[in-house]
CHARMM-style PDB file with segment names, atoms N, HN, CA, C and O in Angstrom:
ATOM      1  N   UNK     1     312.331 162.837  68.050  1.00  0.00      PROA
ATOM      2  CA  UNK     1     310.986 163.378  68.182  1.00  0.00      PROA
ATOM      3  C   UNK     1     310.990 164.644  69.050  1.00  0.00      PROA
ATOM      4  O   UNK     1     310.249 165.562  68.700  1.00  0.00      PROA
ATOM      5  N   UNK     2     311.667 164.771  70.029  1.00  0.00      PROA
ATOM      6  HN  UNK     2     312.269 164.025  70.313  1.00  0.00      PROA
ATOM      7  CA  UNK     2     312.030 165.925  70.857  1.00  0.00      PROA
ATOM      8  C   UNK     2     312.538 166.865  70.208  1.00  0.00      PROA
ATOM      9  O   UNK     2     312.318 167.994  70.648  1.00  0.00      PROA
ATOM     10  N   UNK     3     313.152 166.768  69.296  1.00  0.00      PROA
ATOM     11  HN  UNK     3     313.331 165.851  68.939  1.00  0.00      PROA
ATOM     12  CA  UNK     3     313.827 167.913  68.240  1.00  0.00      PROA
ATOM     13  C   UNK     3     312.403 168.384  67.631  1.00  0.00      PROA
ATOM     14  O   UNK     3     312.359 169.605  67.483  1.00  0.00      PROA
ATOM     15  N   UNK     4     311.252 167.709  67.252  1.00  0.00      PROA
ATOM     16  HN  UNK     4     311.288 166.717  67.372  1.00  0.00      PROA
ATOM     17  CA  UNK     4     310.601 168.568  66.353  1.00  0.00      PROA
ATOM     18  C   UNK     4     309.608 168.954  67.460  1.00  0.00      PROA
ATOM     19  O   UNK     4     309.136 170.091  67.472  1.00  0.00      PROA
ATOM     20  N   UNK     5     309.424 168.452  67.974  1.00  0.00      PROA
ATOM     21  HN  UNK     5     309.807 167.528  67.964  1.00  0.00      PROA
ATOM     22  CA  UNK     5     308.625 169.133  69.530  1.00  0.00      PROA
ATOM     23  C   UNK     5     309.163 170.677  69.483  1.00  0.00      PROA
ATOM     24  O   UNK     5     308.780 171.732  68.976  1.00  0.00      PROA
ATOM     25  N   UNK     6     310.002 170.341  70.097  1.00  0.00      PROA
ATOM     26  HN  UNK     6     310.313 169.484  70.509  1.00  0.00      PROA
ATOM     27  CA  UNK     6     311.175 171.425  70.454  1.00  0.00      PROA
ATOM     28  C   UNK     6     310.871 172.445  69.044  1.00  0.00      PROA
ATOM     29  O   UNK     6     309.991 173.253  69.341  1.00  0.00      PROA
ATOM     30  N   UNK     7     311.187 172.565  68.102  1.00  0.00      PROA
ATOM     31  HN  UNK     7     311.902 171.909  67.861  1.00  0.00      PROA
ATOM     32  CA  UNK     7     311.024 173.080  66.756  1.00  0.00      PROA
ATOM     33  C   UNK     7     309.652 173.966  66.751  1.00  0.00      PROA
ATOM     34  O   UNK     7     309.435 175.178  66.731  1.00  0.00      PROA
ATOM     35  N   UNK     8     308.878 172.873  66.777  1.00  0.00      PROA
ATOM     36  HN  UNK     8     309.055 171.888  66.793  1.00  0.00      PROA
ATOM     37  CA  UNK     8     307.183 174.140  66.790  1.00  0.00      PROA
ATOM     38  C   UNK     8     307.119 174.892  67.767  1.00  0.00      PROA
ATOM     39  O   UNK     8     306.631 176.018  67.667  1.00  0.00      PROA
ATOM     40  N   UNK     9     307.505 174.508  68.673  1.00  0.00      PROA
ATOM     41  HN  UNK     9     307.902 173.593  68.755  1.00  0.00      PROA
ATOM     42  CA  UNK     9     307.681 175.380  70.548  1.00  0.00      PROA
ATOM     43  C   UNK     9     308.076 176.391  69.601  1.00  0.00      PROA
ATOM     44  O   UNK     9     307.403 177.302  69.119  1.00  0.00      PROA
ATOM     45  N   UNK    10     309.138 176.114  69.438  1.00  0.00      PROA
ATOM     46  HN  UNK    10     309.685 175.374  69.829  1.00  0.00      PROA
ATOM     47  CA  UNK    10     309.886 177.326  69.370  1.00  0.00      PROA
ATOM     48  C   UNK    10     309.128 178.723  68.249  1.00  0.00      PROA
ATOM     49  O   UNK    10     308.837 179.918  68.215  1.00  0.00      PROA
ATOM     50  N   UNK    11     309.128 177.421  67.461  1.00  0.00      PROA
ATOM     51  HN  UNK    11     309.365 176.450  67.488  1.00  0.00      PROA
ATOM     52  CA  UNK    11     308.278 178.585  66.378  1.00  0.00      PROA
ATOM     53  C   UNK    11     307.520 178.989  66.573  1.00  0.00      PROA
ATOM     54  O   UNK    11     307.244 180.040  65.994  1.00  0.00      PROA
ATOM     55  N   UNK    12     306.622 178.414  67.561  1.00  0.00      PROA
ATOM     56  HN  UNK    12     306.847 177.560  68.031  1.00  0.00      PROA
ATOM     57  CA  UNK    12     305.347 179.571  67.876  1.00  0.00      PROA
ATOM     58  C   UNK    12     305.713 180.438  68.554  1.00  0.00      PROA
ATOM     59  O   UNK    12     305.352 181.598  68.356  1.00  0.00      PROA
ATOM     60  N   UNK    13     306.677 180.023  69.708  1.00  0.00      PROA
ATOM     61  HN  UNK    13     306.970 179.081  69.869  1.00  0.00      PROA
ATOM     62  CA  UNK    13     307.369 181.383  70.839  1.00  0.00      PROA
ATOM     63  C   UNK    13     307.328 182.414  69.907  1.00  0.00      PROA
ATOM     64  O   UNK    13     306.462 183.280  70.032  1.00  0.00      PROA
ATOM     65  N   UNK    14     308.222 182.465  68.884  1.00  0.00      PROA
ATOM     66  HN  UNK    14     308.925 181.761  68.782  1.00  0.00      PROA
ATOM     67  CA  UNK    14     308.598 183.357  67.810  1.00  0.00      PROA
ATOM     68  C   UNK    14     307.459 184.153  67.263  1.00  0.00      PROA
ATOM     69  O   UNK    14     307.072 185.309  67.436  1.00  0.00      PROA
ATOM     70  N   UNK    15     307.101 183.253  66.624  1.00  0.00      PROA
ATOM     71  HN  UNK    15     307.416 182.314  66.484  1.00  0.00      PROA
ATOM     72  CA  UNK    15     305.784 184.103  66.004  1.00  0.00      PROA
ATOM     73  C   UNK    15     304.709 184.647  66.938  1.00  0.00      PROA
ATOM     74  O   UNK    15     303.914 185.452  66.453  1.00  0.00      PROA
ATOM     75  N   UNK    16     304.595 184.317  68.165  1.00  0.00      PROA
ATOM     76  HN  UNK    16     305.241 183.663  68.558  1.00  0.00      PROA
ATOM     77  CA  UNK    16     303.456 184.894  69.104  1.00  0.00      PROA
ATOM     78  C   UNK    16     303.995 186.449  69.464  1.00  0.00      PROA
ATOM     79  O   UNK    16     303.395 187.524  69.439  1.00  0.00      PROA
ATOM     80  N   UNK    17     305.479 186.085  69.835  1.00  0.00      PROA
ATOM     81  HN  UNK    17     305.966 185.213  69.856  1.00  0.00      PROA
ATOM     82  CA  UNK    17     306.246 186.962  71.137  1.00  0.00      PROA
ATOM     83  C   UNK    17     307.074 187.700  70.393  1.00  0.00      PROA
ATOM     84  O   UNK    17     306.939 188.903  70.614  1.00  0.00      PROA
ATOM     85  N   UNK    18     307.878 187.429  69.596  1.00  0.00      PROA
ATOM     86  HN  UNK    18     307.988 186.451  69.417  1.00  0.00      PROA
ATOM     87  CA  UNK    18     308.957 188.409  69.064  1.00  0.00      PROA
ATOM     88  C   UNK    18     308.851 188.892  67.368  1.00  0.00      PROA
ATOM     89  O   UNK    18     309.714 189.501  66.735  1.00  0.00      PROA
ATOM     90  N   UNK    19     307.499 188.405  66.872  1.00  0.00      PROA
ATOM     91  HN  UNK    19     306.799 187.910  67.386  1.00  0.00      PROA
ATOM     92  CA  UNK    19     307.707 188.993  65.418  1.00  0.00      PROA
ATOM     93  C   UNK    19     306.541 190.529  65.733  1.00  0.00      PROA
ATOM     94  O   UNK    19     305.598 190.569  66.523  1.00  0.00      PROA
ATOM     95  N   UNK    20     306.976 191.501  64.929  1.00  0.00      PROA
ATOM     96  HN  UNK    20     307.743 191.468  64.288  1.00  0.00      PROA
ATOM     97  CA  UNK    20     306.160 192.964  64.786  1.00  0.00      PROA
ATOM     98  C   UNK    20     305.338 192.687  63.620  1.00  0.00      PROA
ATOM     99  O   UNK    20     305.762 192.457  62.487  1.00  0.00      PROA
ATOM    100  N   UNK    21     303.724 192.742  64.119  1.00  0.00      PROA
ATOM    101  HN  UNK    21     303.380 192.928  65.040  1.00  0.00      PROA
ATOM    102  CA  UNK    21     303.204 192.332  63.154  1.00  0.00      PROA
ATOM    103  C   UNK    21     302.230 193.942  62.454  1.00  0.00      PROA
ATOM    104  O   UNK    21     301.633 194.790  63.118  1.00  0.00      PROA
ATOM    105  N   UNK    22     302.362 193.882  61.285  1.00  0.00      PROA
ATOM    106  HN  UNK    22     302.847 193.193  60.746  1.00  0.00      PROA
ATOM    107  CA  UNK    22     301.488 195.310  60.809  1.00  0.00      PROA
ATOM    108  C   UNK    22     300.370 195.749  61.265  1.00  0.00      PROA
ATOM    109  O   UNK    22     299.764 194.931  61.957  1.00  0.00      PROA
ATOM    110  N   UNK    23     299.689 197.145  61.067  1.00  0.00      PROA
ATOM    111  HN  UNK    23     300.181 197.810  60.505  1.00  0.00      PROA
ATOM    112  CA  UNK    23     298.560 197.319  61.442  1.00  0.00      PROA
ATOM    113  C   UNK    23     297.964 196.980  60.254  1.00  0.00      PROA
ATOM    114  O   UNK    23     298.455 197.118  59.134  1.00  0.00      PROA
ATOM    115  N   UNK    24     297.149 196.639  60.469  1.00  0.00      PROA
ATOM    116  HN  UNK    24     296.750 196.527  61.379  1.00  0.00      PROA
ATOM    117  CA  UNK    24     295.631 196.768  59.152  1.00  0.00      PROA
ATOM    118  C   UNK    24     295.663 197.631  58.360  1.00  0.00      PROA
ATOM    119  O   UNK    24     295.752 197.397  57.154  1.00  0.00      PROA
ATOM    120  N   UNK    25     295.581 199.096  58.977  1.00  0.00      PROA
ATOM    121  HN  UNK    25     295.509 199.285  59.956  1.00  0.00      PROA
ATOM    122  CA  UNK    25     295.316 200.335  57.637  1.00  0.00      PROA
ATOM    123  C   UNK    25     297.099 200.163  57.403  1.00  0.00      PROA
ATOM    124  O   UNK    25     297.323 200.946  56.480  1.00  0.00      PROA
ATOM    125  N   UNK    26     297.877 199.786  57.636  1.00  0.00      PROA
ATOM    126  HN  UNK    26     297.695 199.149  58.386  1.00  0.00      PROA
ATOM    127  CA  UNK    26     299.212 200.181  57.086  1.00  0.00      PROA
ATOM    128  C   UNK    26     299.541 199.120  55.978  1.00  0.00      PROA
ATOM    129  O   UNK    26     300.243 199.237  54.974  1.00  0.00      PROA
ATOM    130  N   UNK    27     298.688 197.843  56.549  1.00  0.00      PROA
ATOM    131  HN  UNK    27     298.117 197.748  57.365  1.00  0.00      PROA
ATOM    132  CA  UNK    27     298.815 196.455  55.390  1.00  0.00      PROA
ATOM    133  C   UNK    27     297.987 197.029  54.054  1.00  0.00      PROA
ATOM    134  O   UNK    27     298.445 196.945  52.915  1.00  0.00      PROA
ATOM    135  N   UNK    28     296.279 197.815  54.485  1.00  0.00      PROA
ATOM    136  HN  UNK    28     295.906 197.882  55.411  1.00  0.00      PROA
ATOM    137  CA  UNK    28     295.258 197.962  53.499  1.00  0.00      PROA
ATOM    138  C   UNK    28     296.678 198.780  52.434  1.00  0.00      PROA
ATOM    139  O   UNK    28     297.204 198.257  51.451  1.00  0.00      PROA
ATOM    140  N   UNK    29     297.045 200.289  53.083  1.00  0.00      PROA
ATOM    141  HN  UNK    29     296.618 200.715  53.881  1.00  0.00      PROA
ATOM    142  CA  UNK    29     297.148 201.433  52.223  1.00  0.00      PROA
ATOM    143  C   UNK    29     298.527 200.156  51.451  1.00  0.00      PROA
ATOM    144  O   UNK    29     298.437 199.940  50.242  1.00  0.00      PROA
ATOM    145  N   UNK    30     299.341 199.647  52.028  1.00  0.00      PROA
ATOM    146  HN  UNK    30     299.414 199.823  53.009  1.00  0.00      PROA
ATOM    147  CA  UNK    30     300.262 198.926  51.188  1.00  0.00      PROA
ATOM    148  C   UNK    30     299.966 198.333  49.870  1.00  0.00      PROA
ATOM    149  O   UNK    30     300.503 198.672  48.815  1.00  0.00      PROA
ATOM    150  N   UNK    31     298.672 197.019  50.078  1.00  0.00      PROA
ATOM    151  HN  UNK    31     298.235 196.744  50.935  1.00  0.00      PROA
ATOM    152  CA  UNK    31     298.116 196.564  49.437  1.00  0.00      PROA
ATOM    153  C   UNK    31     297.913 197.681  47.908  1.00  0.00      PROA
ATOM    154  O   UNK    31     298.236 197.612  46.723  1.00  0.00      PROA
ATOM    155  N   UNK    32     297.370 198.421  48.575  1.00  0.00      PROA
ATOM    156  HN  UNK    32     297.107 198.477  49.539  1.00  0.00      PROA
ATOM    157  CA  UNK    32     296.606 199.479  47.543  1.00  0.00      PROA
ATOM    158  C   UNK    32     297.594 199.893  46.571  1.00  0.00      PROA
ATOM    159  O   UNK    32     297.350 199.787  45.369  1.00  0.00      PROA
ATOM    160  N   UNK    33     298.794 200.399  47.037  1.00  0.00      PROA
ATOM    161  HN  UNK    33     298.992 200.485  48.014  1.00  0.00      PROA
ATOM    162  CA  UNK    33     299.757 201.050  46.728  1.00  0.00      PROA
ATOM    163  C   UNK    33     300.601 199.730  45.491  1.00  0.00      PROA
ATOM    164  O   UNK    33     301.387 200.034  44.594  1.00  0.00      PROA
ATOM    165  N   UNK    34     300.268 198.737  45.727  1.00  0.00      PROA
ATOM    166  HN  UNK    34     299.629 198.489  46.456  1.00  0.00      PROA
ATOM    167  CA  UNK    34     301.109 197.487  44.824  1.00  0.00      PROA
ATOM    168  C   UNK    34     300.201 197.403  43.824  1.00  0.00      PROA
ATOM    169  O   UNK    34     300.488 197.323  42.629  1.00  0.00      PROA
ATOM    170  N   UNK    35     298.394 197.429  44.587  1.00  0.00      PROA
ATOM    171  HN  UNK    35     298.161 197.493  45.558  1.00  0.00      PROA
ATOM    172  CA  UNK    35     297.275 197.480  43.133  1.00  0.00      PROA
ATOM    173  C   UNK    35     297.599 198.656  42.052  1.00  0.00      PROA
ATOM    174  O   UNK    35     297.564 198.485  40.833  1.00  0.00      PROA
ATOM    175  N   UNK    36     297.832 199.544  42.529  1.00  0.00      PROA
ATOM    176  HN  UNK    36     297.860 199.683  43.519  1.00  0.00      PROA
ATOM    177  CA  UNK    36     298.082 200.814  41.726  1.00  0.00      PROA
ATOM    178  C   UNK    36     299.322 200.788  40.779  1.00  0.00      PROA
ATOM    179  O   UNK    36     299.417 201.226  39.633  1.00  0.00      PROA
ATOM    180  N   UNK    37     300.333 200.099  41.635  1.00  0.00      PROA
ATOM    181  HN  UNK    37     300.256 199.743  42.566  1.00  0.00      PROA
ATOM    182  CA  UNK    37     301.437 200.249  40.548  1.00  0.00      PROA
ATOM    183  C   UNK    37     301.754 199.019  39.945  1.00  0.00      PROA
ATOM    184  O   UNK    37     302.875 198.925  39.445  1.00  0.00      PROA
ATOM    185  N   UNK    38     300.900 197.940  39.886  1.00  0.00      PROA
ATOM    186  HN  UNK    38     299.989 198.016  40.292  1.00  0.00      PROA
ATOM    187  CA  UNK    38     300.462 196.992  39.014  1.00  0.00      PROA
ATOM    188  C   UNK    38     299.779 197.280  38.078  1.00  0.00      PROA
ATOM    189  O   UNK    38     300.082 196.750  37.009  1.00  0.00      PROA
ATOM    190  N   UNK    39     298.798 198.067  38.105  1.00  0.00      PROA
ATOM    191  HN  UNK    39     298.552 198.498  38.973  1.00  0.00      PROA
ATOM    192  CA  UNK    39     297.463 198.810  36.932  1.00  0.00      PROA
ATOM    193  C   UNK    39     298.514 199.665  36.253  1.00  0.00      PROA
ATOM    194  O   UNK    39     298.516 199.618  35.023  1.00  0.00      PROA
ATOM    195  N   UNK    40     299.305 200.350  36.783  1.00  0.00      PROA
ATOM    196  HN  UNK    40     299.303 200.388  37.782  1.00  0.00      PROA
ATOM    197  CA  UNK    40     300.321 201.381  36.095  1.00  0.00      PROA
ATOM    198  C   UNK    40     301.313 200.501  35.184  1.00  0.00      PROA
ATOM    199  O   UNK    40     301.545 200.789  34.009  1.00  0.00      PROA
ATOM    200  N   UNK    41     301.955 199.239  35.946  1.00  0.00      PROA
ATOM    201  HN  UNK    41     301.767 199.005  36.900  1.00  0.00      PROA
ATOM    202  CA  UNK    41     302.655 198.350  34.789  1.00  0.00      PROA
ATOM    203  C   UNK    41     302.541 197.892  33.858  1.00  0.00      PROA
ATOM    204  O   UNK    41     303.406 197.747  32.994  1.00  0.00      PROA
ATOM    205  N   UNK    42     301.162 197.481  33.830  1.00  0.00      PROA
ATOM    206  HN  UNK    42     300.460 197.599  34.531  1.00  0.00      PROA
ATOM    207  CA  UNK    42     299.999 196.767  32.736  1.00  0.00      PROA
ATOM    208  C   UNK    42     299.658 197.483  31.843  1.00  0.00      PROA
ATOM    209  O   UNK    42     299.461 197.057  30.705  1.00  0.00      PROA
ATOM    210  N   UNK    43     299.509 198.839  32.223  1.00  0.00      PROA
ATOM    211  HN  UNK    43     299.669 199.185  33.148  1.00  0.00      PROA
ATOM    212  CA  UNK    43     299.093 199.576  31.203  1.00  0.00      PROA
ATOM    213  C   UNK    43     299.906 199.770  30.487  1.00  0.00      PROA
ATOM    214  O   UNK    43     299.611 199.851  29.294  1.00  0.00      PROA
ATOM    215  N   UNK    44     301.343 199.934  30.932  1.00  0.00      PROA
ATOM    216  HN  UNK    44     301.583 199.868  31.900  1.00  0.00      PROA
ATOM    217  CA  UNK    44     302.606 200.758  29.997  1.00  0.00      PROA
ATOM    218  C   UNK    44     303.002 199.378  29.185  1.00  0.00      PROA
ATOM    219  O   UNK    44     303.341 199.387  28.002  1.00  0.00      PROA
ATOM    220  N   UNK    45     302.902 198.091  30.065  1.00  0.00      PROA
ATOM    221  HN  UNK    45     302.627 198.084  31.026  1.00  0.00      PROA
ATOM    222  CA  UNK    45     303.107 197.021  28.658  1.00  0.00      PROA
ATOM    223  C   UNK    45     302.455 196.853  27.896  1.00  0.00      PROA
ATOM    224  O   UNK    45     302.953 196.617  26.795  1.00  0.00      PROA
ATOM    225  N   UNK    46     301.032 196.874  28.022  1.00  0.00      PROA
ATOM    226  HN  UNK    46     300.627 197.065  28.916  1.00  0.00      PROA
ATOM    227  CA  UNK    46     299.857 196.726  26.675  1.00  0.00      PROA
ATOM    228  C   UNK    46     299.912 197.601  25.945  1.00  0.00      PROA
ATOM    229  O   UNK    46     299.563 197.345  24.793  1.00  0.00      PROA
ATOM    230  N   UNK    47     300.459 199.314  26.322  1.00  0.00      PROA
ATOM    231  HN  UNK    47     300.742 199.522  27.259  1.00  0.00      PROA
ATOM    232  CA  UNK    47     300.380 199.928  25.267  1.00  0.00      PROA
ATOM    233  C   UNK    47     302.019 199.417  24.331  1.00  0.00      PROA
ATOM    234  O   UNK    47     302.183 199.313  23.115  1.00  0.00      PROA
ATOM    235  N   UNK    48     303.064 199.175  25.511  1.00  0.00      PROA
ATOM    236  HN  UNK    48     302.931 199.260  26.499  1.00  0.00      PROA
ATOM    237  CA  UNK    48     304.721 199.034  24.187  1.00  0.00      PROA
ATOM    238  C   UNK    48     303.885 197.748  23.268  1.00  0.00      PROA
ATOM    239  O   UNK    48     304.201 197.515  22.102  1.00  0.00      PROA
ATOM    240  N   UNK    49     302.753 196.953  24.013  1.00  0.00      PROA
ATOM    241  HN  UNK    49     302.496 197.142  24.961  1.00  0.00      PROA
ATOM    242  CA  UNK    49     302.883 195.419  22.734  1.00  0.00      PROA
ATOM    243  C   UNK    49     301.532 196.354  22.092  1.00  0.00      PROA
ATOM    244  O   UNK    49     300.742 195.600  21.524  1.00  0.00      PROA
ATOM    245  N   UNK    50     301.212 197.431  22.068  1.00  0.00      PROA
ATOM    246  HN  UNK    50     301.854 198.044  22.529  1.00  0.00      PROA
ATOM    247  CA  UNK    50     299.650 197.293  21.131  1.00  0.00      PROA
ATOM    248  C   UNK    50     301.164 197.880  20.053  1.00  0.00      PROA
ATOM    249  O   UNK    50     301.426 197.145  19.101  1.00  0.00      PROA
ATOM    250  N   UNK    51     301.946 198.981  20.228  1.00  0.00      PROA
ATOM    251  HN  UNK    51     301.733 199.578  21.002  1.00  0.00      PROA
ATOM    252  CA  UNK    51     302.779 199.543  19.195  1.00  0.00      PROA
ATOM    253  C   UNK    51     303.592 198.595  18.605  1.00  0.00      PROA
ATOM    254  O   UNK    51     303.672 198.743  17.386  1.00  0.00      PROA
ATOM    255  N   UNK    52     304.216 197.681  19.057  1.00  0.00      PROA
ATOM    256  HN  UNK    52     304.151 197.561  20.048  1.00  0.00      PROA
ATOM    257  CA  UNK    52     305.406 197.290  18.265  1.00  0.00      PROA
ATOM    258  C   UNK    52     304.170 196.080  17.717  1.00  0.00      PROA
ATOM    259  O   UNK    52     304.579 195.620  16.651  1.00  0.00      PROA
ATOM    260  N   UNK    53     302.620 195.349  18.167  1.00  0.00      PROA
ATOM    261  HN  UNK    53     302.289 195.722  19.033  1.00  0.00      PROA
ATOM    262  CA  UNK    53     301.980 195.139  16.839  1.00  0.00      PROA
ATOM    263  C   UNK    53     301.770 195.855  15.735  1.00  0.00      PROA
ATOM    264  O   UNK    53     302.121 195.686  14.567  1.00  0.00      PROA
ATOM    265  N   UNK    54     301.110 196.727  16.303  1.00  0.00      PROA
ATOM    266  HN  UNK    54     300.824 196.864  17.251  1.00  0.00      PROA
ATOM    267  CA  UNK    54     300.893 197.671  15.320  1.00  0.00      PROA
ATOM    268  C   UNK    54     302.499 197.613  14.123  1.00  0.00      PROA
ATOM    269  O   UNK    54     302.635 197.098  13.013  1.00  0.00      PROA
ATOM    270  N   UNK    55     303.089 198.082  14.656  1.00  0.00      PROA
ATOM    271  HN  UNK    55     302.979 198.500  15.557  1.00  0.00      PROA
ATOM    272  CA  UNK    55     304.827 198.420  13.697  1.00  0.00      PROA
ATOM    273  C   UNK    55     305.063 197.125  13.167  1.00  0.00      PROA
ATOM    274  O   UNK    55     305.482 197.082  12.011  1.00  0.00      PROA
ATOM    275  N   UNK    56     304.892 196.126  13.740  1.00  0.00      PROA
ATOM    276  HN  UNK    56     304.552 196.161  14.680  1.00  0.00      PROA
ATOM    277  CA  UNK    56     305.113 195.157  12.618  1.00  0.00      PROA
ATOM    278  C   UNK    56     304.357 194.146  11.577  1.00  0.00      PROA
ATOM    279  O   UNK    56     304.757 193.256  10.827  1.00  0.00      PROA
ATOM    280  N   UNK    57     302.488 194.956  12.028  1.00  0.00      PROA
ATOM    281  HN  UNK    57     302.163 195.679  12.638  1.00  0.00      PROA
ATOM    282  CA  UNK    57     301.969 194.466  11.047  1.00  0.00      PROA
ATOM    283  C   UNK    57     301.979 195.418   9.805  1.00  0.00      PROA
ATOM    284  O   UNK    57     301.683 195.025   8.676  1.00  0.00      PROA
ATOM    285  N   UNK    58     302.420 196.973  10.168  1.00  0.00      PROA
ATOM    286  HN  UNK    58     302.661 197.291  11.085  1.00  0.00      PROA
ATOM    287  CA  UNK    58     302.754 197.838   9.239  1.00  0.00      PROA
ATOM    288  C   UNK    58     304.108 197.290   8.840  1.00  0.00      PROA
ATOM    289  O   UNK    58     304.310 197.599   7.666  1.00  0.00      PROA
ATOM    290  N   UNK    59     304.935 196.722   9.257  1.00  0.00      PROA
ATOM    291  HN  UNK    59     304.771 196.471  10.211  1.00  0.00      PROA
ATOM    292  CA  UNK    59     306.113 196.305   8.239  1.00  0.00      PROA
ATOM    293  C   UNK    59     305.876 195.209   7.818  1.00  0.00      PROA
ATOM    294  O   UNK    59     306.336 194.956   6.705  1.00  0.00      PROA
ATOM    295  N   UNK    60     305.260 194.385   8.364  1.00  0.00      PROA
ATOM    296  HN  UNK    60     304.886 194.591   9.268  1.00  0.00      PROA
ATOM    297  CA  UNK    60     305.060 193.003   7.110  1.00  0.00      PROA
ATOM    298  C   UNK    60     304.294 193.368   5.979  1.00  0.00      PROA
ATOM    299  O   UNK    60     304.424 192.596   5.030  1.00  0.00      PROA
ATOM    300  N   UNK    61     303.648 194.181   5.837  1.00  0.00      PROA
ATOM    301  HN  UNK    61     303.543 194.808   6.609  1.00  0.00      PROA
ATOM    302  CA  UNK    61     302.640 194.780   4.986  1.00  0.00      PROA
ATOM    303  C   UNK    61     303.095 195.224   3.739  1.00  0.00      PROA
ATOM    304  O   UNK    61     302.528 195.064   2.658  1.00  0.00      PROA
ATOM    305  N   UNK    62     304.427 195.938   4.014  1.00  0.00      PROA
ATOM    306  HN  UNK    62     304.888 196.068   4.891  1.00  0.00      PROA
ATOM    307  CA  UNK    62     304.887 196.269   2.957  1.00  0.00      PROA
ATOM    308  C   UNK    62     305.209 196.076   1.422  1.00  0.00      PROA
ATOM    309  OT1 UNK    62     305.826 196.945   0.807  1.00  0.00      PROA
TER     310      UNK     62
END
């Protein structure tokens, strides 16, 4: 039981005292920066699947 005592101690020491935690506007602009190049990923896959539908309802068609 002293071991897990010991264990959260510790982990909080850690996380209070020795982890560097971000600023806000450096977390926001991050955030932003992953929304953006998520909207940018999405877009470039919906357009490769609107084409290769497109191409293969023009080749089954044939």
């Amino acid at each position: 039981m002293t071991k897990l005592i010991n264990f959260f101690k510790e982990s909080y020491d850690e996380m209070v005292h020795k982890v560097t935690w971000s600023k806000y506007s450096e977390l926001q602009s991050s955030s932003i920066l992953v929304l953006v190049a998520s909207l940018i990923f999405a877009i470039f896959i919906g357009i490769i699947d609107f084409g290769f539908d497109n191409l293969l309802k023009w080749f089954y068609n044939l």
